[in-house]
C-alpha positions as CSV (number, residue, x, y, z in Angstrom):
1,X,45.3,66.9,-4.0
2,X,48.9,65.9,-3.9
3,X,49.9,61.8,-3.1
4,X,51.7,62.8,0.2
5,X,48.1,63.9,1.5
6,X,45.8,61.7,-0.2
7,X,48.7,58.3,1.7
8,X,48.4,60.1,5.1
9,X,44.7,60.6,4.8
10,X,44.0,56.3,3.8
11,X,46.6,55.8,6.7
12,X,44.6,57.3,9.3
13,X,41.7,55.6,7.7
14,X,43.2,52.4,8.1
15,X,44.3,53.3,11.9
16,X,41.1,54.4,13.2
17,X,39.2,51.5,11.7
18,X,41.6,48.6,12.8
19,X,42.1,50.3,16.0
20,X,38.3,50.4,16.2
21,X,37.8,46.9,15.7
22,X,40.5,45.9,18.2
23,X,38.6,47.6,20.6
24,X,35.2,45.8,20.1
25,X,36.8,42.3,21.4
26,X,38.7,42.9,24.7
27,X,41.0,39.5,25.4
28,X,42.1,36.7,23.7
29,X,39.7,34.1,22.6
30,X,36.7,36.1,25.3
31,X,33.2,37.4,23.6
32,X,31.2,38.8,25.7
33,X,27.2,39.2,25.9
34,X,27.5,42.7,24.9
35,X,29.5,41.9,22.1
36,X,26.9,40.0,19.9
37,X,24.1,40.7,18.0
38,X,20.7,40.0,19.8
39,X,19.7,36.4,18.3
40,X,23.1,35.8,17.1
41,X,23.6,32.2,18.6
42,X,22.4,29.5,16.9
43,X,23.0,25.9,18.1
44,X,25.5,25.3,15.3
45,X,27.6,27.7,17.3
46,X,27.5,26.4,20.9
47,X,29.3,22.9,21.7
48,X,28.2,19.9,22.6
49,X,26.8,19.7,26.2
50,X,27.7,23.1,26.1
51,X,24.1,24.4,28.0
52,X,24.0,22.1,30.9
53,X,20.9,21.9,33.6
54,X,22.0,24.8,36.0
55,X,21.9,27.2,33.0
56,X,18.8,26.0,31.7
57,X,15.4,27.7,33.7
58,X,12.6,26.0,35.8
59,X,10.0,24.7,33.3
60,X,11.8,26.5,30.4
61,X,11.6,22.8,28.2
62,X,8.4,21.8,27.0
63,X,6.9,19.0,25.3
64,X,7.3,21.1,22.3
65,X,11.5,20.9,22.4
66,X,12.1,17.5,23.4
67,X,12.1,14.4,20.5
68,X,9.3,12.4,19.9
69,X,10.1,8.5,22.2
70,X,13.2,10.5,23.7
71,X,11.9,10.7,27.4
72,X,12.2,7.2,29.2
73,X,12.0,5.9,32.9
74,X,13.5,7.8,35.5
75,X,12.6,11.0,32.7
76,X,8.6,10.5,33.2
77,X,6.5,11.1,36.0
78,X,3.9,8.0,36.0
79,X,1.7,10.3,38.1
80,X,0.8,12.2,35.5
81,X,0.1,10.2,32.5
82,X,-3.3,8.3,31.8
83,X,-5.2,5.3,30.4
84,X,-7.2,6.0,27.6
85,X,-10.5,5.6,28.3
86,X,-13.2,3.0,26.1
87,X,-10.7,2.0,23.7
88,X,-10.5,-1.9,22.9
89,X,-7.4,-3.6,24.9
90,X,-7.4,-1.3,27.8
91,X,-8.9,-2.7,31.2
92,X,-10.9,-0.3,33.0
93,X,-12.5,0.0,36.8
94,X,-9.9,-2.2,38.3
95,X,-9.8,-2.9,41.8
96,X,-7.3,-4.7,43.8
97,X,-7.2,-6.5,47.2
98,X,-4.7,-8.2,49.6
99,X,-4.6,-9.7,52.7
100,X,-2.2,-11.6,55.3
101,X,-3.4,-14.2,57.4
102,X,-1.1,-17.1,59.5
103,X,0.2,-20.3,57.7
104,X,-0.8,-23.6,59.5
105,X,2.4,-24.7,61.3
106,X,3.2,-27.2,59.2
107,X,2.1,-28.7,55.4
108,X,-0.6,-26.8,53.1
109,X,-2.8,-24.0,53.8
110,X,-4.7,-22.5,51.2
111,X,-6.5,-19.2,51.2
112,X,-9.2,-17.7,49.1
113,X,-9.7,-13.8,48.4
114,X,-12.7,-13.1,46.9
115,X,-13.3,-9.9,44.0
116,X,-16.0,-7.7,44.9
117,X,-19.6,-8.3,43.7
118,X,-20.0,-7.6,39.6
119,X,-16.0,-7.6,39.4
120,X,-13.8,-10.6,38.0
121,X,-10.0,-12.0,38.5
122,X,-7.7,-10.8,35.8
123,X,-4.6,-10.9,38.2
124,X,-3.1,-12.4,41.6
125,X,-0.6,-13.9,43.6
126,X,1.1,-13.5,46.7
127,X,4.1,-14.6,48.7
128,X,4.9,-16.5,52.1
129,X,7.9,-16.1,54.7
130,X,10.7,-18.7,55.1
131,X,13.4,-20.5,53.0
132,X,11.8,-24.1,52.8
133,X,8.3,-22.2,52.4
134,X,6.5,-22.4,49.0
135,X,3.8,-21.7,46.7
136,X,2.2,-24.6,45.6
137,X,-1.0,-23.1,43.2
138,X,-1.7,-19.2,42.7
139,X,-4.7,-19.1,40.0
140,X,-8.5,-17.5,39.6
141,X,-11.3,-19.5,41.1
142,X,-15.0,-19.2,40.2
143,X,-17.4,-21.0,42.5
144,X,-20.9,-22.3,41.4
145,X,-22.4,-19.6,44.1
146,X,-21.2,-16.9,41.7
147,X,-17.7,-15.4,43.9
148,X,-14.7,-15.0,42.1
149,X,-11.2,-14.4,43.3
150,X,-7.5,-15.9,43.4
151,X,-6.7,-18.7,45.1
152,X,-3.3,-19.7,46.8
153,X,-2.2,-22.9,48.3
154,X,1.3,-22.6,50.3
155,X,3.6,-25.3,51.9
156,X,4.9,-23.9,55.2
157,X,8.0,-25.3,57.0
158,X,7.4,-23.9,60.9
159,X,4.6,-22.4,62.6
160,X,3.6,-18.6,62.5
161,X,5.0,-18.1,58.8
162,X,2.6,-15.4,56.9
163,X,0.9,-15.6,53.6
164,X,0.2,-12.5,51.5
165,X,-2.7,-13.4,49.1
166,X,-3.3,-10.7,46.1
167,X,-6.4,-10.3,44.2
168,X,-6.9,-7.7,40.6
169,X,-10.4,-7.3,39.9
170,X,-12.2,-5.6,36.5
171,X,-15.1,-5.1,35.6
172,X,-15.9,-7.4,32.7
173,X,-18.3,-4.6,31.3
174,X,-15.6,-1.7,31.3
């Protein structure tokens, strides 16, 4: 084989595969889907905030791909988490009550609300309308006849001002 032939032949060589090659990436700085490997992408390759909500899928993040304590607030659905049940520190079988009822015009009213039978006061308060109106005592009561509840003693400044009496209840044996 002479040089001439054996230089034309590694110049067509070089051609076809460079032309080849400029072929597989159409446009400057553009790759497109068909272009890379299946599995190629790895997050080291994609930029920060780079996959944003609209390209993500209904329900396609799991528990399984978010951080441990990342999720906080607005993030979490209170519906759907749970007490433990039986455990020591956790308050069980709670009940809660409130009722409204009218102020006397003028001075201190106070109003009882009692916990249902077996149950005992582990929280309470309340609130009552107008400026110069105020709470004077909000704090459990137990009565030698065996009734529980939350008391609330208001000062009203005018007649037909509201009070909002609150009452949590748990069962002590929970």
């Amino acid at each position: 084989m002479d040089v001439r032939s054996a230089v034309l032949g590694l110049a067509a060589l070089v051609i076809l595969l460079t032309a080849g090659a400029a072929q597989s990436l159409s446009g400057s700085n553009t790759v497109y889907s068909d272009d890379i490997v299946d599995n190629a992408v790895t997050s080291a390759d994609l930029g920060t905030n780079s996959v944003t909500k609209p390209k993500v899928a209904d329900n396609a993040i799991g528990g399984a791909e978010v951080l441990n304590n990342a999720l906080t607030g607005s993030d979490i659905n209170e519906s759907t988490l749970s007490l433990p049940q039986n455990m020591p520190g956790y308050v069980t079988g709670l009940t809660s009550r409130t009722f409204q009822v009218e102020a006397n015009p003028t001075g201190s009213t106070t109003e009882e609300l009692d916990c249902p039978e077996g149950l005992w006061p582990v929280g309470g308060g309340g609130a009552v309308e107008g400026a110069a109106s105020y709470i004077q005592q909000s704090q459990p009561f137990f009565h030698d006849d065996g009734t529980k509840g939350w008391r609330m003693t208001v000062h009203t400044d005018a007649a037909g001002k509201v009070i909002t009496v609150s009452v949590l209840c748990a069962d002590p044996n929970s």
